[in-house]
SELUMFI-918977 format. One record per residue (C-alpha): residue number from 1; x, y, z negated. Coordinates in steps of 0.02 Angstrom, whole numbers. Example, Ala and Ser with C-alpha at 12.3 -4.5 7.8 and 13.67 -1.06 7.14 Angstrom:
<recs>
REC   n     xx     yy     zz
REC   1    615   -225   -390
REC   2    684    -53   -357
</recs>
This chain:
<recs>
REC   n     xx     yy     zz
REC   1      0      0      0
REC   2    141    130    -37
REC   3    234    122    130
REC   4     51    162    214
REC   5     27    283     96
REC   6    191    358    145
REC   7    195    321    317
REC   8     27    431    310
REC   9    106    578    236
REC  10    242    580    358
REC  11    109    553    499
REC  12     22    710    404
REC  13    176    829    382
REC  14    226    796    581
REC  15     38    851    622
REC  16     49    996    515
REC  17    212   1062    585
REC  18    157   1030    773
REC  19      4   1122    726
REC  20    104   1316    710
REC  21    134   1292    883
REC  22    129   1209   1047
REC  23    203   1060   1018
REC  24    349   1048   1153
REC  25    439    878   1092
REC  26    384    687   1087
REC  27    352    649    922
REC  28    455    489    945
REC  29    604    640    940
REC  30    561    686    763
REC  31    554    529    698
REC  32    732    496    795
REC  33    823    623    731
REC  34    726    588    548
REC  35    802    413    555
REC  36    987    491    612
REC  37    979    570    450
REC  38    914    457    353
REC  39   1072    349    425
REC  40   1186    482    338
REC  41   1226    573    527
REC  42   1229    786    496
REC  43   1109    908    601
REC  44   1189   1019    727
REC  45   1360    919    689
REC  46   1317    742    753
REC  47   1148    808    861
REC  48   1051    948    895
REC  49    874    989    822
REC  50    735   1073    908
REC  51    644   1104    730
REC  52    727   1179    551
REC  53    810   1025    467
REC  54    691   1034    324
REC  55    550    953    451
REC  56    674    813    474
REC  57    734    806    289
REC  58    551    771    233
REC  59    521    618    351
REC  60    730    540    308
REC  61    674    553    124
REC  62    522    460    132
REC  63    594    334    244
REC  64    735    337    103
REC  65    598    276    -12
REC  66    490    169     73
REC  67    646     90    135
REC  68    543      6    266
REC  69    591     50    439
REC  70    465    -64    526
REC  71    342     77    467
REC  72    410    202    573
REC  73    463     92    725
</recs>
């Protein structure tokens, strides 16, 4: 139940974000570059964001605790 649950909340904050403006990436991009940090790699060193890293950061950490990848792939 708590990886849906959190798997939902990510699902929620990417809607959220996409919703201040026309949304001009795939999500599949967020939740790339979410699981490049969750991997340990560094924004804007290793790749480059379209969005703030905070967007990003939100999505690593929950895949940090759900620790369940299958969720998001």
């Amino acid at each position: 139940m708590i990886p849906l649950t959190l798997g939902a909340l990510s699902a929620l904050i990417v809607f959220v974000q996409s919703q201040r403006a026309i949304p001009l990436i795939d999500y599949g991009y967020q939740i790339e570059n979410a699981y490049r940090m969750y991997l340990g790699e560094m924004p804007y060193r290793d790749f480059f964001l379209a969005l703030t890293p905070g967007t990003y950061a939100i999505s690593a950490a929950i895949m940090h605790i759900s620790q369940n990848l299958l969720l998001f792939y």
